[in-house]
PQR file with spaces between the fields and no chain letter, atoms N, CA, C, O and H, PARSE charges and radii, in Angstrom:
ATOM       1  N    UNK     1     -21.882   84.961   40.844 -0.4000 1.5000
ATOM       2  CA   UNK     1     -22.314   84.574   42.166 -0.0000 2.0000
ATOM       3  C    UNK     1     -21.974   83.111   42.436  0.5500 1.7000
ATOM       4  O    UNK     1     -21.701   82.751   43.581 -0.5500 1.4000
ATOM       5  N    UNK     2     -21.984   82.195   41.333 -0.4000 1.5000
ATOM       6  CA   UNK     2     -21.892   80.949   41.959 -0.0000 2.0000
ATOM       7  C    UNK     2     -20.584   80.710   41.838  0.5500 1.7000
ATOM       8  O    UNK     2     -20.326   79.633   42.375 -0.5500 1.4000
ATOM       9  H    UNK     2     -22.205   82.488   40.402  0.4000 1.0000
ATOM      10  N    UNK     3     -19.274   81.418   41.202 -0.4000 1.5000
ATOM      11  CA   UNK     3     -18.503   80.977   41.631 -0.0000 2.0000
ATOM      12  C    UNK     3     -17.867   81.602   42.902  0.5500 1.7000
ATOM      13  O    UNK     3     -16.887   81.000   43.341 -0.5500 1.4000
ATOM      14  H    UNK     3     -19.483   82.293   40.766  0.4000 1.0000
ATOM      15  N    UNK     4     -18.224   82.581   43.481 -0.4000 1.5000
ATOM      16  CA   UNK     4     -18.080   82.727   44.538 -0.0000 2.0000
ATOM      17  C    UNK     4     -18.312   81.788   45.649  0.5500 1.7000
ATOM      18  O    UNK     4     -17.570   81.443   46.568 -0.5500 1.4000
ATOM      19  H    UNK     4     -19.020   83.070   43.124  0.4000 1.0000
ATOM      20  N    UNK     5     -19.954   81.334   45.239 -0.4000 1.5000
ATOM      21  CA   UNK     5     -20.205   80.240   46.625 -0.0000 2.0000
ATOM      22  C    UNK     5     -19.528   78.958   46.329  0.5500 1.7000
ATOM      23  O    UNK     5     -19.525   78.155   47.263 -0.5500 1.4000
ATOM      24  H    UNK     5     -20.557   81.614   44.492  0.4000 1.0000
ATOM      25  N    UNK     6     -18.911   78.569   45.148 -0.4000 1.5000
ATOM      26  CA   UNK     6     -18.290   77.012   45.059 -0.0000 2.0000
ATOM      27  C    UNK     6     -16.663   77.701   45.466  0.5500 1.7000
ATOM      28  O    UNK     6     -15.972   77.101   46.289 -0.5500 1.4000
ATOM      29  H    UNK     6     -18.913   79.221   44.390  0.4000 1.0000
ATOM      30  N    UNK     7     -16.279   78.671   44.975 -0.4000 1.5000
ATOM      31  CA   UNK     7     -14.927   79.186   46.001 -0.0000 2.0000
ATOM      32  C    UNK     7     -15.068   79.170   47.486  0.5500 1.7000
ATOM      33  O    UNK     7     -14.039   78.950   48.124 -0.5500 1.4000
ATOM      34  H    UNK     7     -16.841   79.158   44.307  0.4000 1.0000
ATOM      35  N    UNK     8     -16.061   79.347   48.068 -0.4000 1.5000
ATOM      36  CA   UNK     8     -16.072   79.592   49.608 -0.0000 2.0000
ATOM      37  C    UNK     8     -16.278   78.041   50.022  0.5500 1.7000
ATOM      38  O    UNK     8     -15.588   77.551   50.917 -0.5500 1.4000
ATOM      39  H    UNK     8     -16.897   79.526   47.550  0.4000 1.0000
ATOM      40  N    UNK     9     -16.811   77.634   49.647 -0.4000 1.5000
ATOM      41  CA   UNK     9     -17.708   75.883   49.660 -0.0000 2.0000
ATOM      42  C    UNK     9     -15.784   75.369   49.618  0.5500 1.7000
ATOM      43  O    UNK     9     -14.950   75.333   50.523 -0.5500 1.4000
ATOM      44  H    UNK     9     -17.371   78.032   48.921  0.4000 1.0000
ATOM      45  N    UNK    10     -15.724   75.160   48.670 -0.4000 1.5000
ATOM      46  CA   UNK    10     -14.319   74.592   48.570 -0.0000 2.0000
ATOM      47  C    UNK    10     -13.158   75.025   49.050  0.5500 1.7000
ATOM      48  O    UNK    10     -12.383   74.115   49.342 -0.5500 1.4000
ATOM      49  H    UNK    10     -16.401   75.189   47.935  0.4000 1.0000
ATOM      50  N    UNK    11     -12.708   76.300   49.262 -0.4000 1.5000
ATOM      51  CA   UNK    11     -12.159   77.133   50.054 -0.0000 2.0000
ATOM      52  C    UNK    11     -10.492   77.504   49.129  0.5500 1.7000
ATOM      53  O    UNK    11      -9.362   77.743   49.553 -0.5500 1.4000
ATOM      54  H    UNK    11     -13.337   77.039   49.025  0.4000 1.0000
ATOM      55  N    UNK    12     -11.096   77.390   47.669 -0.4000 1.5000
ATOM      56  CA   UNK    12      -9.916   77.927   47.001 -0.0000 2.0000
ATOM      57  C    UNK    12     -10.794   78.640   45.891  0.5500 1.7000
ATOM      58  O    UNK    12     -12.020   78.577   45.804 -0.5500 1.4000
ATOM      59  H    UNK    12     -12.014   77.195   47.324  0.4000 1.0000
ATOM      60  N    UNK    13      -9.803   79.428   44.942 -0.4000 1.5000
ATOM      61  CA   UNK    13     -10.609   80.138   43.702 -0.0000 2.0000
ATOM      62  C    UNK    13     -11.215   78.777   42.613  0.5500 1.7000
ATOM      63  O    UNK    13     -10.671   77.750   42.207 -0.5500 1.4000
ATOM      64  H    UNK    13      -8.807   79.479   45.013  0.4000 1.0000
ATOM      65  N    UNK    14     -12.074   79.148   42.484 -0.4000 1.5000
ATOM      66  CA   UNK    14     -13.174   78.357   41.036 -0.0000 2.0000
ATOM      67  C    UNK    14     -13.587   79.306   39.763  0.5500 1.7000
ATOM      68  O    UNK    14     -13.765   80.515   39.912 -0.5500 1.4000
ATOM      69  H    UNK    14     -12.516   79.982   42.814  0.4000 1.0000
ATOM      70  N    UNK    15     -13.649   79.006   39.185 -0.4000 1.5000
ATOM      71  CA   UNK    15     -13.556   79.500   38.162 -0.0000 2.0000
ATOM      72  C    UNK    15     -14.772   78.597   37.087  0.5500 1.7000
ATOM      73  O    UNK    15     -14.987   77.386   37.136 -0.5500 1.4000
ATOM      74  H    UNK    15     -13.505   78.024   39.064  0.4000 1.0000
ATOM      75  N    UNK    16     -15.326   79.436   36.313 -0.4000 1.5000
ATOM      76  CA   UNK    16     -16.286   78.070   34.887 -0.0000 2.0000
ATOM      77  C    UNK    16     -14.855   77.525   34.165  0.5500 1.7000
ATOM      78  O    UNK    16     -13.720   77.996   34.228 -0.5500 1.4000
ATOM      79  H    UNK    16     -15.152   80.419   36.273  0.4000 1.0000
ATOM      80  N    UNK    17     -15.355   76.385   33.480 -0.4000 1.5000
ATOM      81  CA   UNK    17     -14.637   75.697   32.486 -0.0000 2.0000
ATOM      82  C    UNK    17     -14.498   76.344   31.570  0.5500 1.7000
ATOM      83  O    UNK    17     -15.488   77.060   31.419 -0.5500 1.4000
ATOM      84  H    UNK    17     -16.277   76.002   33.428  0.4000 1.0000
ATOM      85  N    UNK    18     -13.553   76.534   30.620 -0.4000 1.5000
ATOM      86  CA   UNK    18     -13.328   77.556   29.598 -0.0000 2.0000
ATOM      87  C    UNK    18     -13.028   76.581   28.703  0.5500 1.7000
ATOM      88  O    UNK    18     -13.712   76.644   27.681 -0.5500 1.4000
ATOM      89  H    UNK    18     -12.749   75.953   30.743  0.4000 1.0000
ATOM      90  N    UNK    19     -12.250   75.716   28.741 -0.4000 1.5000
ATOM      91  CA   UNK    19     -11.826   74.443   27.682 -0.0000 2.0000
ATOM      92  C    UNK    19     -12.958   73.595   28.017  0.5500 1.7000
ATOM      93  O    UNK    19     -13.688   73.530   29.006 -0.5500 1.4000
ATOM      94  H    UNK    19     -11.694   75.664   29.571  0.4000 1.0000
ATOM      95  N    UNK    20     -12.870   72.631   26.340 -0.4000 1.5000
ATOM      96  CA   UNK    20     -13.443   71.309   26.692 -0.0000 2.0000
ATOM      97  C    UNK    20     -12.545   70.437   26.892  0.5500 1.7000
ATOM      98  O    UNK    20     -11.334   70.632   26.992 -0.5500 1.4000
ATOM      99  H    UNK    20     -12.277   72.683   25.537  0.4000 1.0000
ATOM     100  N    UNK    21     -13.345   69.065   26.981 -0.4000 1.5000
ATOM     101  CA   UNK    21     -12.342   67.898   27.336 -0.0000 2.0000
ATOM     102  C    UNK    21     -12.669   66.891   28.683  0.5500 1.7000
ATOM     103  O    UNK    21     -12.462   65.691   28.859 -0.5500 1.4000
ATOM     104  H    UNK    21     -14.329   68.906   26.900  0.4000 1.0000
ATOM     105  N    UNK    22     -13.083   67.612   29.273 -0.4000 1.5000
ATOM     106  CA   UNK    22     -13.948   67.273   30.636 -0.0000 2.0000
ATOM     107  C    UNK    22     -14.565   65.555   30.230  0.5500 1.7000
ATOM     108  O    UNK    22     -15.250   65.308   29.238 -0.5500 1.4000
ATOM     109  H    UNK    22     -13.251   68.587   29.130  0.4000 1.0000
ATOM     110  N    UNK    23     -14.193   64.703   31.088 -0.4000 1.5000
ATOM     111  CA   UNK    23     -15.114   63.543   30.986 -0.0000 2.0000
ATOM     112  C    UNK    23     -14.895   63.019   32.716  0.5500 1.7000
ATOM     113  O    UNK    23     -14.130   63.511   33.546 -0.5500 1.4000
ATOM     114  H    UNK    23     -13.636   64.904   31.893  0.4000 1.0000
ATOM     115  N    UNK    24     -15.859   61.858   32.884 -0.4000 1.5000
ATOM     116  CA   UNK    24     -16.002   61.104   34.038 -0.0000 2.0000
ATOM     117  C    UNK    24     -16.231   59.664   33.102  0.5500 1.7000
ATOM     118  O    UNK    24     -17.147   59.288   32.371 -0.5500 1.4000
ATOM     119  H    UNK    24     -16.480   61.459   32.210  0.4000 1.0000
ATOM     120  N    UNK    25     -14.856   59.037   33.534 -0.4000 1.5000
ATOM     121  CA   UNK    25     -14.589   57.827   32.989 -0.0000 2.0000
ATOM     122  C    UNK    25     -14.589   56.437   34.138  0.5500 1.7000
ATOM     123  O    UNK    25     -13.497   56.449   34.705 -0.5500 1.4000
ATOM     124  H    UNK    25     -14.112   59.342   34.127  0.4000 1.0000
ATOM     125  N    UNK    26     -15.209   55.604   34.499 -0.4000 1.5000
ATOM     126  CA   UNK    26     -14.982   54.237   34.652 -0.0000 2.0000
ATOM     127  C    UNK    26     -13.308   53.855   34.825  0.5500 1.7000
ATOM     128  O    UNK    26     -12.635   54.605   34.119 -0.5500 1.4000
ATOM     129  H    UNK    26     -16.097   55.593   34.038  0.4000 1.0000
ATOM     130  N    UNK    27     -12.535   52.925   35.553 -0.4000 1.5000
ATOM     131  CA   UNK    27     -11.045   52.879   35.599 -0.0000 2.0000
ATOM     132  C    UNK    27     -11.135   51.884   34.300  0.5500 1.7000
ATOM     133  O    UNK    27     -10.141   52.001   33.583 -0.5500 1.4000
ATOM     134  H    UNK    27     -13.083   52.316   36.127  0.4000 1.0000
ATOM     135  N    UNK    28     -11.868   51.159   33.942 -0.4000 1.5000
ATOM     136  CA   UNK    28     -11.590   50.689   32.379 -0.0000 2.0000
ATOM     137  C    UNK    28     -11.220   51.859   30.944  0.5500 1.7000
ATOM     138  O    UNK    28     -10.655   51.805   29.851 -0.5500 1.4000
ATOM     139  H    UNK    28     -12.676   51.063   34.524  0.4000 1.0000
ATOM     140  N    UNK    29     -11.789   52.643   31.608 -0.4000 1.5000
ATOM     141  CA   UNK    29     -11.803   53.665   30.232 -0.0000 2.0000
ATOM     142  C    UNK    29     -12.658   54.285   29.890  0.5500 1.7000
ATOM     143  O    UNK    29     -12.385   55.363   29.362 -0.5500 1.4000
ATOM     144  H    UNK    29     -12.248   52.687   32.496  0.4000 1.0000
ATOM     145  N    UNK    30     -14.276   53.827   30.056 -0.4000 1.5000
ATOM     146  CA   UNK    30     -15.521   53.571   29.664 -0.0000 2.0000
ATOM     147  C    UNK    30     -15.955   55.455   30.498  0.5500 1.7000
ATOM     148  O    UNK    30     -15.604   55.872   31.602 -0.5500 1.4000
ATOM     149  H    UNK    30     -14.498   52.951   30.484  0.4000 1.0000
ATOM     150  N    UNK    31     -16.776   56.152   29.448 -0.4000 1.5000
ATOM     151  CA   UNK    31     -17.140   57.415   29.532 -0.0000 2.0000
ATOM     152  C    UNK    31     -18.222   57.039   29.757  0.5500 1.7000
ATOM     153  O    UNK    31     -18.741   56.185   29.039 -0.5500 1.4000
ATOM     154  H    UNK    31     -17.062   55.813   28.551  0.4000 1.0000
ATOM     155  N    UNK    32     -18.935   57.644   30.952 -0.4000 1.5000
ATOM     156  CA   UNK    32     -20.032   57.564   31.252 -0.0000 2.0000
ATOM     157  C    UNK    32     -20.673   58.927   31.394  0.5500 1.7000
ATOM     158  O    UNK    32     -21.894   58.942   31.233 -0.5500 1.4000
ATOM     159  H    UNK    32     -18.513   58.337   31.535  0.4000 1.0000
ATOM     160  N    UNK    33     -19.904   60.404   31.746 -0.4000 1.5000
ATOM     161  CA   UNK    33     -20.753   61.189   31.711 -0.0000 2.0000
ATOM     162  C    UNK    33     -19.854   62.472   30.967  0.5500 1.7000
ATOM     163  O    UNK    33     -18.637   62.519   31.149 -0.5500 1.4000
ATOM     164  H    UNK    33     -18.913   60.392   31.878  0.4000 1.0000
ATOM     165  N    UNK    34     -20.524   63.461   30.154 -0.4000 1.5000
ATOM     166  CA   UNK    34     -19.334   64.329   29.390 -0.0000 2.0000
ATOM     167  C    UNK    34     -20.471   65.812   30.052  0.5500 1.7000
ATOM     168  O    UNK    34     -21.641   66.121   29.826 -0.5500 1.4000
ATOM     169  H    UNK    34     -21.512   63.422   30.006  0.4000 1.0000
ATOM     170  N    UNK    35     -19.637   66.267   30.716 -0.4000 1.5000
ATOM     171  CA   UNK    35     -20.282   67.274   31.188 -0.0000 2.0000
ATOM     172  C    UNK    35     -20.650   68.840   29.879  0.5500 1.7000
ATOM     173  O    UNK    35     -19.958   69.208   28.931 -0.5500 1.4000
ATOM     174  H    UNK    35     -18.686   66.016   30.899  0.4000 1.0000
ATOM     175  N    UNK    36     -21.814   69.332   30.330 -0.4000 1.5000
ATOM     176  CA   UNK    36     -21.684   70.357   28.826 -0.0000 2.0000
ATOM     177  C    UNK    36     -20.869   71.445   28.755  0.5500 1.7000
ATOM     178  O    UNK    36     -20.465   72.115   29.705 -0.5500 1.4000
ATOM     179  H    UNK    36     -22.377   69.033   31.101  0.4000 1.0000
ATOM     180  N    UNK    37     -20.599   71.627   27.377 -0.4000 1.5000
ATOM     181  CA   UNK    37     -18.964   72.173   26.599 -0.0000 2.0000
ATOM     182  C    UNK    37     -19.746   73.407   26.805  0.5500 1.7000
ATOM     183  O    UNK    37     -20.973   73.358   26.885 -0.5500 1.4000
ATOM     184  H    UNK    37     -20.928   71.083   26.605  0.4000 1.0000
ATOM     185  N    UNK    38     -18.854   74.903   26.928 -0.4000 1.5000
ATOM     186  CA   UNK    38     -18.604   76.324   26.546 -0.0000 2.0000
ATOM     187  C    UNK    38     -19.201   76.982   28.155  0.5500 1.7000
ATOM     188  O    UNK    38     -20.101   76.526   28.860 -0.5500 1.4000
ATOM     189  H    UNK    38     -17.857   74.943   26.863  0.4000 1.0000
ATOM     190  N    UNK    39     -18.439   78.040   28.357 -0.4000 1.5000
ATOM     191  CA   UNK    39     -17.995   78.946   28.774 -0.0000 2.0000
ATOM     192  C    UNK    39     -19.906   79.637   28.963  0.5500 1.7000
ATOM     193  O    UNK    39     -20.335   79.920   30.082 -0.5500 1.4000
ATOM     194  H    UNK    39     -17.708   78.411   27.784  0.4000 1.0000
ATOM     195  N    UNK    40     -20.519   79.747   28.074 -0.4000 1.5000
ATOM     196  CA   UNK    40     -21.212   80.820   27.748 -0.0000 2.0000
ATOM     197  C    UNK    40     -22.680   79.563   28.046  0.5500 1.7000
ATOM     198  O    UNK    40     -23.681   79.923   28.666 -0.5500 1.4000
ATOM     199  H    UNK    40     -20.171   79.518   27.165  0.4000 1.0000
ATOM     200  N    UNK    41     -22.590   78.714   27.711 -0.4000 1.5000
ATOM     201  CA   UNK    41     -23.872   77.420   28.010 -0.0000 2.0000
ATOM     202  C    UNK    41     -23.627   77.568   29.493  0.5500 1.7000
ATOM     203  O    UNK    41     -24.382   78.362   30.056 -0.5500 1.4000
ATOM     204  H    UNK    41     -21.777   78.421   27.208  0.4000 1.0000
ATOM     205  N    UNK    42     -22.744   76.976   30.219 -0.4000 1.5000
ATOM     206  CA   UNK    42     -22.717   76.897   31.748 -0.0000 2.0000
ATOM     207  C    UNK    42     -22.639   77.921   32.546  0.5500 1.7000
ATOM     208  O    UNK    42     -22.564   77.596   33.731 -0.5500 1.4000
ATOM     209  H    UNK    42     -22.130   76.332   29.762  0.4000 1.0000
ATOM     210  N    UNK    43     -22.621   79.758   32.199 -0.4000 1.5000
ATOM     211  CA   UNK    43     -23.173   80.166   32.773 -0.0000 2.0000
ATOM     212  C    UNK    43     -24.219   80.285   33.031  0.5500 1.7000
ATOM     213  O    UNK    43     -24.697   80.413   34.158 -0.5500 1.4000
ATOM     214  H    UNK    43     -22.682   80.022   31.237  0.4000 1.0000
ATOM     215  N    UNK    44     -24.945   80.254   31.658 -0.4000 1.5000
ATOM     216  CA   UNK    44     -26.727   80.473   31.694 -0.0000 2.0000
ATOM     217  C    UNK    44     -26.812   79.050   32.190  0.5500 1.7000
ATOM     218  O    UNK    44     -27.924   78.953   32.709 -0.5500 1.4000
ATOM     219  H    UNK    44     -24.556   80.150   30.743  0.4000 1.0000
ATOM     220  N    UNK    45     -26.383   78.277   32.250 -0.4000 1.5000
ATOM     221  CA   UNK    45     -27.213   76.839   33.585 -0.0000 2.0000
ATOM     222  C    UNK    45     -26.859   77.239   34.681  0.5500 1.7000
ATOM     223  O    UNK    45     -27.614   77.107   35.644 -0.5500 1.4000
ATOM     224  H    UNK    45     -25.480   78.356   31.828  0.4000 1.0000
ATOM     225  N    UNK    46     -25.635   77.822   34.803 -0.4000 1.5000
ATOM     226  CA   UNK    46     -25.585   78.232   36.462 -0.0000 2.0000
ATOM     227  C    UNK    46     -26.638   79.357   37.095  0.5500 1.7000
ATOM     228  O    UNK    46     -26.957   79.496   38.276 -0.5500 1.4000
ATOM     229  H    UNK    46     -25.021   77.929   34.021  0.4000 1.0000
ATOM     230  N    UNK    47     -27.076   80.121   35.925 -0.4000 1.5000
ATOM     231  CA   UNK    47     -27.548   81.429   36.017 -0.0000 2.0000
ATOM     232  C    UNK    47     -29.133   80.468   36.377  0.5500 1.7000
ATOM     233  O    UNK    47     -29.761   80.800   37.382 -0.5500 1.4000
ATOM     234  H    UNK    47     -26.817   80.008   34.966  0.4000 1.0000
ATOM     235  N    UNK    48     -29.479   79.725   35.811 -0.4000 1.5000
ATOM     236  CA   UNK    48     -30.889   79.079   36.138 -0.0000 2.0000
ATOM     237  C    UNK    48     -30.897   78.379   37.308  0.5500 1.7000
ATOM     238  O    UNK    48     -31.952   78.009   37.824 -0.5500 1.4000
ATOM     239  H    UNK    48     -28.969   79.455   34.994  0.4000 1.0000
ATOM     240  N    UNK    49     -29.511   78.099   37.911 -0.4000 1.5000
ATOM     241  CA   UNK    49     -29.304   76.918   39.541 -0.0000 2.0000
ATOM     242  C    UNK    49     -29.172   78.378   40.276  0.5500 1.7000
ATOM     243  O    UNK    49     -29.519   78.279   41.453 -0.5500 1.4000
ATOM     244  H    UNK    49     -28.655   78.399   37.492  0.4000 1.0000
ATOM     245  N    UNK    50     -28.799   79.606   39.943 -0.4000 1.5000
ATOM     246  CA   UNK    50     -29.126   80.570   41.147 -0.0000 2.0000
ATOM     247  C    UNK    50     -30.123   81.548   41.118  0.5500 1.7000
ATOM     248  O    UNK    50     -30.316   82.262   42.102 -0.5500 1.4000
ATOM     249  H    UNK    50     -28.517   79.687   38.987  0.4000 1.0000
């Protein structure tokens, strides 16, 4: 379900993260947030946001 509504919201296909690697870095370099790893964790958080 929710990737349906972040496909319609955004207005292309979405999909969960399947790889890791994901960061939000600062233009120095500096990691400030590492979003959480697996496929199978971020559904059950998505499954608790719907």
């Amino acid at each position: 379900m929710s990737e349906e509504i972040c496909s319609l919201i955004k207005g292309q296909t979405m999909t969960v993260r399947k790889i890791s690697g994901a960061a939000l870095a600062k233009s120095n370099g500096e990691i400030f947030y590492t979003p959480p790893v697996g496929e199978a964790l971020l559904r059950g958080l998505l499954a608790n946001w719907e």
